[in-house]
PDB file of N, CA, C, O and CB in Angstrom:
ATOM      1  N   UNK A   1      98.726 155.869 127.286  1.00  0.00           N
ATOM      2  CA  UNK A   1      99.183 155.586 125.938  1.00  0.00           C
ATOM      3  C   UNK A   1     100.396 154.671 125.972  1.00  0.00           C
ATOM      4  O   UNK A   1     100.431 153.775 125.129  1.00  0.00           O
ATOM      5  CB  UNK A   1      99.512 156.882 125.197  1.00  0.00           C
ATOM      6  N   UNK A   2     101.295 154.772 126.753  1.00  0.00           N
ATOM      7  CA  UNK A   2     102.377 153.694 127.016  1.00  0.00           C
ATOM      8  C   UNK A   2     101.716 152.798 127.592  1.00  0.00           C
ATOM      9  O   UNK A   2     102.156 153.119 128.696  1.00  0.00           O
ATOM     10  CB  UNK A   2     103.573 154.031 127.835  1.00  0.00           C
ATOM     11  N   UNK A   3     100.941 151.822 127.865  1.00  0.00           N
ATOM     12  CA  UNK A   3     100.663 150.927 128.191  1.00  0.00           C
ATOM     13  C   UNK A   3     100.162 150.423 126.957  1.00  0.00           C
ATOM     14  O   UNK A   3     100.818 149.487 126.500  1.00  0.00           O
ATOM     15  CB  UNK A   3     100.037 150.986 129.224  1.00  0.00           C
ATOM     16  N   UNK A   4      98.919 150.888 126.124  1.00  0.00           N
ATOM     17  CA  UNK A   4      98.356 150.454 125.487  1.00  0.00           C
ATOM     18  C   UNK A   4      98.973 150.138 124.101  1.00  0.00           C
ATOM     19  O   UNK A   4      98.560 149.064 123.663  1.00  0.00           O
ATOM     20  CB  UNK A   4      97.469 151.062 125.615  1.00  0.00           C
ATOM     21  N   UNK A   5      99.749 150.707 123.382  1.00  0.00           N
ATOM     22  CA  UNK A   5     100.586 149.822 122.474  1.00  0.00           C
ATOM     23  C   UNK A   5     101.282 148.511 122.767  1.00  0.00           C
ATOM     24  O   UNK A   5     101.111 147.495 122.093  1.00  0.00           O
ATOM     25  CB  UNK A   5     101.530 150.539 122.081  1.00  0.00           C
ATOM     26  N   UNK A   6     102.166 148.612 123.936  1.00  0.00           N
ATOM     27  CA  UNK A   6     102.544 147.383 124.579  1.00  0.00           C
ATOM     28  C   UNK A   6     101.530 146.351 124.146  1.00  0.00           C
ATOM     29  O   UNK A   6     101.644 145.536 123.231  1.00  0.00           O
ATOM     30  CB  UNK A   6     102.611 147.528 126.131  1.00  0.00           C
ATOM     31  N   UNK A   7     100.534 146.532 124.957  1.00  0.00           N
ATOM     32  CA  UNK A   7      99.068 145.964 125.481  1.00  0.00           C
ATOM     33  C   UNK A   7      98.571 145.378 123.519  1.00  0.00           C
ATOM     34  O   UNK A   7      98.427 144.311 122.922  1.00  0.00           O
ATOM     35  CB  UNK A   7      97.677 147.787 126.503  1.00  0.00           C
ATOM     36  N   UNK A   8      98.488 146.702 123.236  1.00  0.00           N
ATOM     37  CA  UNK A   8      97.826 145.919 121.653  1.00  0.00           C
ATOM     38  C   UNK A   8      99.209 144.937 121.041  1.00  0.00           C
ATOM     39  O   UNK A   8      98.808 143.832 120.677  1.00  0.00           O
ATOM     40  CB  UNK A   8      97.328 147.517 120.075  1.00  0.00           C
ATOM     41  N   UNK A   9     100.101 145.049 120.937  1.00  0.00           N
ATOM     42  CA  UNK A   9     101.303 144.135 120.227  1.00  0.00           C
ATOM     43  C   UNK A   9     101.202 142.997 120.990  1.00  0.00           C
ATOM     44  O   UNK A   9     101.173 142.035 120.223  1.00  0.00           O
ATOM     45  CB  UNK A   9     102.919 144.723 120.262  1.00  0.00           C
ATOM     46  N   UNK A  10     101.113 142.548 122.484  1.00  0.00           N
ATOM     47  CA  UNK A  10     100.718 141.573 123.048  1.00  0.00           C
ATOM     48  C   UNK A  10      99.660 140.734 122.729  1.00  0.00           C
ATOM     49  O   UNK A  10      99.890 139.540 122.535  1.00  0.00           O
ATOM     50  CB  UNK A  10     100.610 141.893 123.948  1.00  0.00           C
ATOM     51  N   UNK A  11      98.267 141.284 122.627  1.00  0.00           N
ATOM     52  CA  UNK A  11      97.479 140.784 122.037  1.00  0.00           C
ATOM     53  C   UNK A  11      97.989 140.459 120.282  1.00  0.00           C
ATOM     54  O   UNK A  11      98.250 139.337 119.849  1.00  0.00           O
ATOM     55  CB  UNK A  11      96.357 141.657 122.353  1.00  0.00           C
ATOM     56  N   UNK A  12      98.013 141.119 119.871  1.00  0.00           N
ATOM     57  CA  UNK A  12      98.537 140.544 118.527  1.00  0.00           C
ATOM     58  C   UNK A  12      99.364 139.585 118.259  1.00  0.00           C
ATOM     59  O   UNK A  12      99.277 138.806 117.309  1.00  0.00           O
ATOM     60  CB  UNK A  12      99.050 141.302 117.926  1.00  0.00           C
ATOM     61  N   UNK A  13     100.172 139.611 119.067  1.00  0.00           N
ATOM     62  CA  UNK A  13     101.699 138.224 118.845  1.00  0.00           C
ATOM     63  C   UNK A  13     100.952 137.224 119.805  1.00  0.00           C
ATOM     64  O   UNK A  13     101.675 136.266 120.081  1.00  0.00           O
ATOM     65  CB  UNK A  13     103.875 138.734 119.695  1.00  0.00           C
ATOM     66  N   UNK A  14      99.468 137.167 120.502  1.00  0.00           N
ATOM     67  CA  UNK A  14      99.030 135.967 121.236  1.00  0.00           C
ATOM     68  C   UNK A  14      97.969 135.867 120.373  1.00  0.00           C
ATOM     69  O   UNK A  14      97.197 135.282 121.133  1.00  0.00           O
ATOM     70  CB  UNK A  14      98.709 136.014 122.835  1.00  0.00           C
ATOM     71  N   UNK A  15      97.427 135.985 119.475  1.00  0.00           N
ATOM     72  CA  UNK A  15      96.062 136.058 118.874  1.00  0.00           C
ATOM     73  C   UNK A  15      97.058 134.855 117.533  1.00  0.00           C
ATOM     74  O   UNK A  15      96.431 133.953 116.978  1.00  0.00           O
ATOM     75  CB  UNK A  15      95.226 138.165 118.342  1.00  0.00           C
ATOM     76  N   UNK A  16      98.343 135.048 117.276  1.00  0.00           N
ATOM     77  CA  UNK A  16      98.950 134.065 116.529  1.00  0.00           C
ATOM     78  C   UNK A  16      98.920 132.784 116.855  1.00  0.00           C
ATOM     79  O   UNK A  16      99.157 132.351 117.983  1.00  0.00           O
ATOM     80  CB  UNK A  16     100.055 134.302 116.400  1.00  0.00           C
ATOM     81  N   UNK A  17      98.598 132.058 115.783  1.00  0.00           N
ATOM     82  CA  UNK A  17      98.700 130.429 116.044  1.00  0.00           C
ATOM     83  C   UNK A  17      99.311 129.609 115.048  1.00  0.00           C
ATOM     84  O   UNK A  17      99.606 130.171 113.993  1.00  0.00           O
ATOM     85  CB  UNK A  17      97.356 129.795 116.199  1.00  0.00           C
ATOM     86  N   UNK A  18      99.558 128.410 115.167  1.00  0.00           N
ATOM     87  CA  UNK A  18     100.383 127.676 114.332  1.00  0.00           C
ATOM     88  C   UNK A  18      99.608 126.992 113.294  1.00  0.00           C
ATOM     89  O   UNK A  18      99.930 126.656 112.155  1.00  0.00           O
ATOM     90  CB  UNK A  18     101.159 126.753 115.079  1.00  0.00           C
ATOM     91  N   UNK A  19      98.230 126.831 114.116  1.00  0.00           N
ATOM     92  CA  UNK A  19      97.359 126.136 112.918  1.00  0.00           C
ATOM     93  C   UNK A  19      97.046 126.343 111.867  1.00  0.00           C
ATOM     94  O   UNK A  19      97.140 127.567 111.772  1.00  0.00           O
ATOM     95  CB  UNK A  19      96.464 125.944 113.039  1.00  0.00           C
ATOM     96  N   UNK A  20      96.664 125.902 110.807  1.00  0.00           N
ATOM     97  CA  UNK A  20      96.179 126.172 109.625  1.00  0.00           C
ATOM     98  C   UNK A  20      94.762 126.579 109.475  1.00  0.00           C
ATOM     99  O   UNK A  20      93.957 125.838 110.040  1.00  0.00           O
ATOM    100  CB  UNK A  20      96.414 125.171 108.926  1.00  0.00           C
ATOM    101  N   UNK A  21      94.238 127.696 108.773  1.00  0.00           N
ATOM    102  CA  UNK A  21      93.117 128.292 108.893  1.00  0.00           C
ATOM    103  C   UNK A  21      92.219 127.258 107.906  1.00  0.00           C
ATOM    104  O   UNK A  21      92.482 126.728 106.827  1.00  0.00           O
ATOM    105  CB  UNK A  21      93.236 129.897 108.508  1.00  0.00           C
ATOM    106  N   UNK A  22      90.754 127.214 108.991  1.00  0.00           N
ATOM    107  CA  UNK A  22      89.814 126.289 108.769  1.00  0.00           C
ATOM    108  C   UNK A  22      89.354 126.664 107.070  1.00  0.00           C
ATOM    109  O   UNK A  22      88.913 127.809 106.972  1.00  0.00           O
ATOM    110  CB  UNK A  22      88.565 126.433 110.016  1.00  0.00           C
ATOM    111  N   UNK A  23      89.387 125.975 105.909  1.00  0.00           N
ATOM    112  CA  UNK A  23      89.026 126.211 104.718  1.00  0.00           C
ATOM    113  C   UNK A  23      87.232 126.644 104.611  1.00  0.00           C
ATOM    114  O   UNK A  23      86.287 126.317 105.328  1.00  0.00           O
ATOM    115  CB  UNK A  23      89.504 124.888 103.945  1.00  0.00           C
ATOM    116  N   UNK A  24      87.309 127.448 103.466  1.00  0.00           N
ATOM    117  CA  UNK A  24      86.198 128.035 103.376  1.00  0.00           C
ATOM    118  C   UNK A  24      84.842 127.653 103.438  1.00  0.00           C
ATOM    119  O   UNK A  24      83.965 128.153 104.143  1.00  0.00           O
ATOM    120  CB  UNK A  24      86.299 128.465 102.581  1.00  0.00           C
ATOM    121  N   UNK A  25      84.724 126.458 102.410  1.00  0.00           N
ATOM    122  CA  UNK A  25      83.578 125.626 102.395  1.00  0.00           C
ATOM    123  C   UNK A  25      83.329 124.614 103.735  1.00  0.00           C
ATOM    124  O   UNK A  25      82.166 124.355 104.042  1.00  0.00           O
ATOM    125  CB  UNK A  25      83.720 124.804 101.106  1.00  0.00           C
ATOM    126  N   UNK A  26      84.229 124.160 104.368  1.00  0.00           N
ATOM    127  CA  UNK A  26      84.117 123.481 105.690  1.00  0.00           C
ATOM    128  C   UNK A  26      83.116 124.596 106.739  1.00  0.00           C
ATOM    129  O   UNK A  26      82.003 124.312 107.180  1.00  0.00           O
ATOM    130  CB  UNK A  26      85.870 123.195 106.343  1.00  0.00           C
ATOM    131  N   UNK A  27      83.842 125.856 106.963  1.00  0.00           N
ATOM    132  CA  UNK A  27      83.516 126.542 107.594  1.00  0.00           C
ATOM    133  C   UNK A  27      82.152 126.669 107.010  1.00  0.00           C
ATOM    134  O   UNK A  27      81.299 126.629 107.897  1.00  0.00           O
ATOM    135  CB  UNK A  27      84.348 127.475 107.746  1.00  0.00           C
ATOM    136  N   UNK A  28      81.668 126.809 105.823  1.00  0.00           N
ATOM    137  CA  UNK A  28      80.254 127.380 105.755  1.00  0.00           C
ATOM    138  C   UNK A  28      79.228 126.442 105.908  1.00  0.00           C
ATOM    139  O   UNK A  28      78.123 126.787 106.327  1.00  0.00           O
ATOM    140  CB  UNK A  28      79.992 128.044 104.519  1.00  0.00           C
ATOM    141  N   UNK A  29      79.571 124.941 105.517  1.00  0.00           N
ATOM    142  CA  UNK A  29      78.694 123.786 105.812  1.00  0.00           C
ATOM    143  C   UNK A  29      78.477 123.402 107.632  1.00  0.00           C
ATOM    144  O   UNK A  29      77.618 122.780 108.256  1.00  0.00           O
ATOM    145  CB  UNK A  29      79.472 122.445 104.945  1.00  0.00           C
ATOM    146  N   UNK A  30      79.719 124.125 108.018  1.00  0.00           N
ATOM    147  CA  UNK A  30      79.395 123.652 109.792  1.00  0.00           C
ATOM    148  C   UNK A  30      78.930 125.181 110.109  1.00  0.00           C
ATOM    149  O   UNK A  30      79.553 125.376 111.152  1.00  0.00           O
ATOM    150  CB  UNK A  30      81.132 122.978 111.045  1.00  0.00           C
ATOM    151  N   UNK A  31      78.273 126.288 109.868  1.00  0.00           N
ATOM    152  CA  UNK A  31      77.593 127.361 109.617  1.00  0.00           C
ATOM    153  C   UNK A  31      75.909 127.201 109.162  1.00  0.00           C
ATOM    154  O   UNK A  31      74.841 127.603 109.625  1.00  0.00           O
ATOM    155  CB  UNK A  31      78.426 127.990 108.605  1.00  0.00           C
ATOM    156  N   UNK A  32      76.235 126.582 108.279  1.00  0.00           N
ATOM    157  CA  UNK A  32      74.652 126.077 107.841  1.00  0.00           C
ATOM    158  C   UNK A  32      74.507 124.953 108.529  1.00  0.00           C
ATOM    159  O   UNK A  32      73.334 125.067 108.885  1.00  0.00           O
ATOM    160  CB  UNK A  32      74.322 125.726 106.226  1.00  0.00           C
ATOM    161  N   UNK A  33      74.942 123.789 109.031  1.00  0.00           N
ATOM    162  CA  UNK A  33      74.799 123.114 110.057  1.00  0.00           C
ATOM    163  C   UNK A  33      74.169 123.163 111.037  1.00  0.00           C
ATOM    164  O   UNK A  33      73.182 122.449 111.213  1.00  0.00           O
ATOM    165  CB  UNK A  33      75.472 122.999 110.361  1.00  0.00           C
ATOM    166  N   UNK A  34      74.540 123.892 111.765  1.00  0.00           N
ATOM    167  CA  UNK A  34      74.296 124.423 113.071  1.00  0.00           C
ATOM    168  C   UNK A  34      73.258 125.041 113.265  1.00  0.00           C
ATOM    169  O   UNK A  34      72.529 124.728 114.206  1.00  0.00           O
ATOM    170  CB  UNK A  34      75.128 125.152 113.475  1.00  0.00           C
ATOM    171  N   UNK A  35      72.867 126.344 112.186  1.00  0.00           N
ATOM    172  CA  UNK A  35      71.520 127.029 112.249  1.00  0.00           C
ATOM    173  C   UNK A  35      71.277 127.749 113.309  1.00  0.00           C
ATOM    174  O   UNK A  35      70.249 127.668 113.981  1.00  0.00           O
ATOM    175  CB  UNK A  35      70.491 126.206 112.180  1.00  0.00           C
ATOM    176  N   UNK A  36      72.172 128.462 113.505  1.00  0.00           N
ATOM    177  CA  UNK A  36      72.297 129.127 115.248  1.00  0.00           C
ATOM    178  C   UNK A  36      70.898 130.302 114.811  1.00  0.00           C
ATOM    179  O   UNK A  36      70.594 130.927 113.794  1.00  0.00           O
ATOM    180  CB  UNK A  36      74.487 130.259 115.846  1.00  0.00           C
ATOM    181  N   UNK A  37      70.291 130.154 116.266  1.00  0.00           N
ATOM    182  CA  UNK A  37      69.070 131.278 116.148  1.00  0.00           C
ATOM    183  C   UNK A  37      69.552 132.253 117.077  1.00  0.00           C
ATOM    184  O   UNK A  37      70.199 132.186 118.122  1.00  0.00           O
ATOM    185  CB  UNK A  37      67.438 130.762 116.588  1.00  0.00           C
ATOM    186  N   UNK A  38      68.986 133.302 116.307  1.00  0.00           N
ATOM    187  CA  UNK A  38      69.442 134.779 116.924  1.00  0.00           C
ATOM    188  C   UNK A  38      68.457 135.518 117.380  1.00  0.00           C
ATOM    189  O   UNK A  38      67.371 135.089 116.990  1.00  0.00           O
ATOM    190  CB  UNK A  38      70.108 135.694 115.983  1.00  0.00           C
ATOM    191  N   UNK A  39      68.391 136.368 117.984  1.00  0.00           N
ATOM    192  CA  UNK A  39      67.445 137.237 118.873  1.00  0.00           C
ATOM    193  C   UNK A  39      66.526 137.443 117.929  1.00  0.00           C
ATOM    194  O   UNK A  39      65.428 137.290 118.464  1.00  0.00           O
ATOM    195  CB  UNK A  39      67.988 138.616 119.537  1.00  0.00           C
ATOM    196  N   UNK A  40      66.381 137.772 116.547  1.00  0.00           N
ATOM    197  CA  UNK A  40      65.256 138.348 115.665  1.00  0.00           C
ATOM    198  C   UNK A  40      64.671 137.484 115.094  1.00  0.00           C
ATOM    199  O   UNK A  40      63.827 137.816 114.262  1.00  0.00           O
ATOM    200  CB  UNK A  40      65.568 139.215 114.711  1.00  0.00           C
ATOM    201  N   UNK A  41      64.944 136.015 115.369  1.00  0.00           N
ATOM    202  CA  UNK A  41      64.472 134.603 115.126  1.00  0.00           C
ATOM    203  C   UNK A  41      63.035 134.673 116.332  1.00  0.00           C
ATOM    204  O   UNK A  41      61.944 134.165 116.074  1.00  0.00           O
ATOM    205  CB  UNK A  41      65.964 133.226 115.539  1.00  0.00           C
ATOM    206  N   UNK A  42      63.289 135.265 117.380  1.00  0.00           N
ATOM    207  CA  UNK A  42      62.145 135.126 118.351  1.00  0.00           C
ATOM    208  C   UNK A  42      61.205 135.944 117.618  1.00  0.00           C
ATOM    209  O   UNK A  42      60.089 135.769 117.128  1.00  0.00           O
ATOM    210  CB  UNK A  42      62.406 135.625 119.921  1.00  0.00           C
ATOM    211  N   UNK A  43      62.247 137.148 117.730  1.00  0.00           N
ATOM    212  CA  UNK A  43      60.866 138.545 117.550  1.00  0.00           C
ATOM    213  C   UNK A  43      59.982 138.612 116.248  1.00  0.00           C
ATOM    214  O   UNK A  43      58.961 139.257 116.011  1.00  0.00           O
ATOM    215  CB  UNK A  43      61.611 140.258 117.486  1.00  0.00           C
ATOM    216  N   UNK A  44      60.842 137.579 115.351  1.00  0.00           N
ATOM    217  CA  UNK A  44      59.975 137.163 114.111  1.00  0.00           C
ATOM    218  C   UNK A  44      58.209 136.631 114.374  1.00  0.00           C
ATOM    219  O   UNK A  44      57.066 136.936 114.033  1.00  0.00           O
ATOM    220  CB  UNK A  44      60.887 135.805 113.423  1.00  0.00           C
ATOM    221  N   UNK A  45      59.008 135.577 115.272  1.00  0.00           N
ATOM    222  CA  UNK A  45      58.255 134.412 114.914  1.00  0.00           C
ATOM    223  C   UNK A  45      56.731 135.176 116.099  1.00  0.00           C
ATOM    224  O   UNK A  45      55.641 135.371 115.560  1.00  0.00           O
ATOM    225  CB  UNK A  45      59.297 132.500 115.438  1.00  0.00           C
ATOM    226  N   UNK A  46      56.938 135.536 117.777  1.00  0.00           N
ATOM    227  CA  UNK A  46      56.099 136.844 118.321  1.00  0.00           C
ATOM    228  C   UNK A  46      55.647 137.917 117.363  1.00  0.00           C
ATOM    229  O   UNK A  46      54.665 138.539 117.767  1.00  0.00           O
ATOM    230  CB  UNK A  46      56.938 137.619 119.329  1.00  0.00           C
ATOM    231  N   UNK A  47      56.140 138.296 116.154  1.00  0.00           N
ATOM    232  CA  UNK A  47      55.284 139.310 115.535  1.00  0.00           C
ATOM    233  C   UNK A  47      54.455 138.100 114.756  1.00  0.00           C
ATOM    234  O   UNK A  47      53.238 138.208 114.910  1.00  0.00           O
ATOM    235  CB  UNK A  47      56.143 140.630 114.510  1.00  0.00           C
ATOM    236  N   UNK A  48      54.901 136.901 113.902  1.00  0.00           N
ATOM    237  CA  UNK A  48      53.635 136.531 113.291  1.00  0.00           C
ATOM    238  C   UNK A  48      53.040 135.954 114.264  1.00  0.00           C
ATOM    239  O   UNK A  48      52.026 135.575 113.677  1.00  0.00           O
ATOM    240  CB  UNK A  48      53.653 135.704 112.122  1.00  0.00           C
ATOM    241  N   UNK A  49      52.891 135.500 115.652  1.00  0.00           N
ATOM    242  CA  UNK A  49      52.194 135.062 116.233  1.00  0.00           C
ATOM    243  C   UNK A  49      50.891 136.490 116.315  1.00  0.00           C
ATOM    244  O   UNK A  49      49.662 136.473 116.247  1.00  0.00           O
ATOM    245  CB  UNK A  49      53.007 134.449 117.431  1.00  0.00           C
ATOM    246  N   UNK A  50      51.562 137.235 116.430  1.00  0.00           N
ATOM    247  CA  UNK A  50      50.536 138.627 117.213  1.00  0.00           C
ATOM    248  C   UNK A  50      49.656 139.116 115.732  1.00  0.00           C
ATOM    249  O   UNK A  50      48.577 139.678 115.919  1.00  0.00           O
ATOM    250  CB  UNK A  50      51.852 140.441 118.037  1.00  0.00           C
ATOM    251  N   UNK A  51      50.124 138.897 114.280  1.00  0.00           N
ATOM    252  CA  UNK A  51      49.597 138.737 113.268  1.00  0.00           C
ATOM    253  C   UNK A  51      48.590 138.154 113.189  1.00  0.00           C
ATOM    254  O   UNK A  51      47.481 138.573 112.856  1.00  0.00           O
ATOM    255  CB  UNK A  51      50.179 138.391 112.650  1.00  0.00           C
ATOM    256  N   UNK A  52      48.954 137.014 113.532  1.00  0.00           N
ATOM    257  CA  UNK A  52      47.487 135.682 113.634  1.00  0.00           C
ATOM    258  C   UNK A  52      46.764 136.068 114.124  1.00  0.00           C
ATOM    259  O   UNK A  52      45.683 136.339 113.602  1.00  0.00           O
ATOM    260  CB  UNK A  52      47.447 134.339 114.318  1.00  0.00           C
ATOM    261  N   UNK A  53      47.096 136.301 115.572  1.00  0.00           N
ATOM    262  CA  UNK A  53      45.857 136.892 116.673  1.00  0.00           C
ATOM    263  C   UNK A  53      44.836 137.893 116.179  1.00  0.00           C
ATOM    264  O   UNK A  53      43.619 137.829 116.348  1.00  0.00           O
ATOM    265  CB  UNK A  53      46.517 137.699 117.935  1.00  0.00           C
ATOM    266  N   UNK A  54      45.611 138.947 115.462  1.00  0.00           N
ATOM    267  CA  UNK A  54      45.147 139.736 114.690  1.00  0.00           C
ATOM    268  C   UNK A  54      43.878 139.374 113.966  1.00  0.00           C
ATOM    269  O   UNK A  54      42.785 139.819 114.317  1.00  0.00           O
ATOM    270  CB  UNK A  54      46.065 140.005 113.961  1.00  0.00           C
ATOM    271  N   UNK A  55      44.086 138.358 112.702  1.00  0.00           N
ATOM    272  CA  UNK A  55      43.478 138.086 112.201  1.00  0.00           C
ATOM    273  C   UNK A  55      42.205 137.464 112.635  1.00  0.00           C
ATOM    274  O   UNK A  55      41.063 137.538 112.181  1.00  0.00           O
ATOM    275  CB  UNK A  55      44.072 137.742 111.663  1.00  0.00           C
ATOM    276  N   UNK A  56      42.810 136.722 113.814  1.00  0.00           N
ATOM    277  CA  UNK A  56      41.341 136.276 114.428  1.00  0.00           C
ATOM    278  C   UNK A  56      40.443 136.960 114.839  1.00  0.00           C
ATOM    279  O   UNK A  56      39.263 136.880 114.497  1.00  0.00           O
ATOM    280  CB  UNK A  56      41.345 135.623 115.372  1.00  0.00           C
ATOM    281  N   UNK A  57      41.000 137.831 115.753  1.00  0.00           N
ATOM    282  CA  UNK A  57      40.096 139.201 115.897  1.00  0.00           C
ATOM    283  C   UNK A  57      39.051 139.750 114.994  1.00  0.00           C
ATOM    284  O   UNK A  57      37.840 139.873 115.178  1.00  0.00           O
ATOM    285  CB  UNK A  57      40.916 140.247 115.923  1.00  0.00           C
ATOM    286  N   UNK A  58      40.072 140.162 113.600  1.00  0.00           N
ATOM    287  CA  UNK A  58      39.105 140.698 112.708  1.00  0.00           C
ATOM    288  C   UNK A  58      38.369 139.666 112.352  1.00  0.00           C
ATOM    289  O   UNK A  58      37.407 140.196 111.797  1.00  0.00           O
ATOM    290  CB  UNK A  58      39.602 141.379 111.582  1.00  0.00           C
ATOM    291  N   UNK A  59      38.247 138.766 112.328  1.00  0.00           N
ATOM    292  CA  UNK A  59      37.302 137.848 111.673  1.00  0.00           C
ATOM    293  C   UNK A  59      36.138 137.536 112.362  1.00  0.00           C
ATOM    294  O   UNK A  59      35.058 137.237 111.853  1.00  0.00           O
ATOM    295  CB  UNK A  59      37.883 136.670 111.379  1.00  0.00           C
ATOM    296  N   UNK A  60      36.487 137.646 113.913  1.00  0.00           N
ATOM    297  CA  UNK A  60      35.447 137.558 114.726  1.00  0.00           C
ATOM    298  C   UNK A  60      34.779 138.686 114.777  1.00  0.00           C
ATOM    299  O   UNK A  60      33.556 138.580 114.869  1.00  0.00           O
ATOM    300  CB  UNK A  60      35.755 137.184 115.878  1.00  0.00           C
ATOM    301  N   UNK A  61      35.312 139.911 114.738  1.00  0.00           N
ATOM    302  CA  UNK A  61      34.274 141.197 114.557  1.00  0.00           C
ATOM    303  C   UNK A  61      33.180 141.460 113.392  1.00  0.00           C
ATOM    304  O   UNK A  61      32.108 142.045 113.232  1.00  0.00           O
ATOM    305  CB  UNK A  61      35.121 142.375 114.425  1.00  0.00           C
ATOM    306  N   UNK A  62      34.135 140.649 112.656  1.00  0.00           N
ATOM    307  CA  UNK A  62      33.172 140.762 111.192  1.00  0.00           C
ATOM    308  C   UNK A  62      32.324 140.131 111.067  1.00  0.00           C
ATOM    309  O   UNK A  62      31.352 140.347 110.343  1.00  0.00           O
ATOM    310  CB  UNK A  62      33.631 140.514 110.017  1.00  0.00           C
ATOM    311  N   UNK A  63      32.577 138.960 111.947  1.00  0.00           N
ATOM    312  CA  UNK A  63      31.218 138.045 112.085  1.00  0.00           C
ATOM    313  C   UNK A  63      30.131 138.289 113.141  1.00  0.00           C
ATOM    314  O   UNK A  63      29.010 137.783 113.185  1.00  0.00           O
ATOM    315  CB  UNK A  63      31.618 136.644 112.365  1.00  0.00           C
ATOM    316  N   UNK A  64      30.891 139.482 114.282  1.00  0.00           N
ATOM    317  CA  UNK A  64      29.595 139.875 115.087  1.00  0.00           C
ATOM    318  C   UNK A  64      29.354 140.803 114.471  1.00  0.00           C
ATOM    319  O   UNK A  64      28.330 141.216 115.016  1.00  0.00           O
ATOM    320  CB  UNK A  64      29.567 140.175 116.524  1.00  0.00           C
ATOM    321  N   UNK A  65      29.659 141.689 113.404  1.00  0.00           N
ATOM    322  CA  UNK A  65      29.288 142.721 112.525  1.00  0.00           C
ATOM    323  C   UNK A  65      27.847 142.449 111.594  1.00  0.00           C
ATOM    324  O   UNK A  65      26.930 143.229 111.337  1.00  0.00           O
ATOM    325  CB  UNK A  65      30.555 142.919 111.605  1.00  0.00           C
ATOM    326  N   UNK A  66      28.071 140.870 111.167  1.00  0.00           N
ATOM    327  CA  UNK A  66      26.715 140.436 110.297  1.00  0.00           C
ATOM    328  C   UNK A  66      26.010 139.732 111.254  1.00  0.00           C
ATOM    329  O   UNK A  66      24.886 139.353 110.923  1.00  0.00           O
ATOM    330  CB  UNK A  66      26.925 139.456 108.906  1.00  0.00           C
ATOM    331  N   UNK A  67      26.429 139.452 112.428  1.00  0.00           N
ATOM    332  CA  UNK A  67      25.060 138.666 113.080  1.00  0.00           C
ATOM    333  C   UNK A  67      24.299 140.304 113.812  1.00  0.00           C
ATOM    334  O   UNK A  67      23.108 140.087 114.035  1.00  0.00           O
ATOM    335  CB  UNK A  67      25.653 137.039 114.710  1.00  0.00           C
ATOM    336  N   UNK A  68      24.509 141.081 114.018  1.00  0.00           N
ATOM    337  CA  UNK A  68      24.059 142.419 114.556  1.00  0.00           C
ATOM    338  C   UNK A  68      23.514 142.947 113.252  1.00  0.00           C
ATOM    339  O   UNK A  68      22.435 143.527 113.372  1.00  0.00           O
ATOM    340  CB  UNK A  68      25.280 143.406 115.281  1.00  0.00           C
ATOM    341  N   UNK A  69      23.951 142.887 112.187  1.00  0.00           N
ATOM    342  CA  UNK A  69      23.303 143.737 111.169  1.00  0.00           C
ATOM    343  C   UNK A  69      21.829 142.763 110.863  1.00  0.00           C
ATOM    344  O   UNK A  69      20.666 143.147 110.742  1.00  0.00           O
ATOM    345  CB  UNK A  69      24.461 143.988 109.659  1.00  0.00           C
ATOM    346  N   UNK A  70      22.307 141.624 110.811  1.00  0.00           N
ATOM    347  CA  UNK A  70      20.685 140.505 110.357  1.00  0.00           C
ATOM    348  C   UNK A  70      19.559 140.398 111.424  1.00  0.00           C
ATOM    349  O   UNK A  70      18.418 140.098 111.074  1.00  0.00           O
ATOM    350  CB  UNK A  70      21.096 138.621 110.155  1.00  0.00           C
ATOM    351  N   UNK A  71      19.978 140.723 113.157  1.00  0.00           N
ATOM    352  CA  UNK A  71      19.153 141.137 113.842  1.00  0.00           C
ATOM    353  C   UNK A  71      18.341 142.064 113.913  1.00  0.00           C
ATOM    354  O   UNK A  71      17.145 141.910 114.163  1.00  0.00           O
ATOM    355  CB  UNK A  71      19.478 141.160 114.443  1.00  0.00           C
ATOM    356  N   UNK A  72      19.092 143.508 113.627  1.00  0.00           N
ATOM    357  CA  UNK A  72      18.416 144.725 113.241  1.00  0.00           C
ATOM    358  C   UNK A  72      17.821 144.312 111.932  1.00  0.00           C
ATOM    359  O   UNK A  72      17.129 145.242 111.518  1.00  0.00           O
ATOM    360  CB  UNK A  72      19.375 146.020 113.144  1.00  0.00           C
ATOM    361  N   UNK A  73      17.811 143.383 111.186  1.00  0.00           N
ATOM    362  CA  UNK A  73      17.048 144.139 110.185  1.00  0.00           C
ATOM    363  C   UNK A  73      15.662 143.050 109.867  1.00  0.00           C
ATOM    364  O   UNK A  73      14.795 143.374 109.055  1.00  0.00           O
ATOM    365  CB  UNK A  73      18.140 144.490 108.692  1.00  0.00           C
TER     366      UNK A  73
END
């Protein structure tokens, strides 16, 4: 515990700077700028891929579903 107050007030009086804080709208246009992709940007885009697949599937079953039913009958 004696170290760590030290330790946090240090960090605090170095985390200070002289500069002037970047204005709001700057910051959000170089935010939307950038377009940074994030981990759930993948897993999005792998679930609609595995969606599709999906769909193909069913479509192909359904179509060996009526070529098997028009044989039998």
């Amino acid at each position: 515990m004696k170290v760590v107050l030290p330790l946090l007030c240090l960090c605090l009086l170095a985390a200070c700077s002289d500069k002037p804080p970047v204005p709001q709208a700057a910051a959000a246009s170089q935010a939307h700028a950038a377009s940074v992709a994030t981990p759930w940007d993948a897993m999005k885009q792998d679930e609609q891929r595995a969606k599709d697949v999906q769909k193909i599937v069913n479509k192909q079953a359904e179509q060996q579903r009526k070529q098997i039913e028009a044989q039998s009958q």
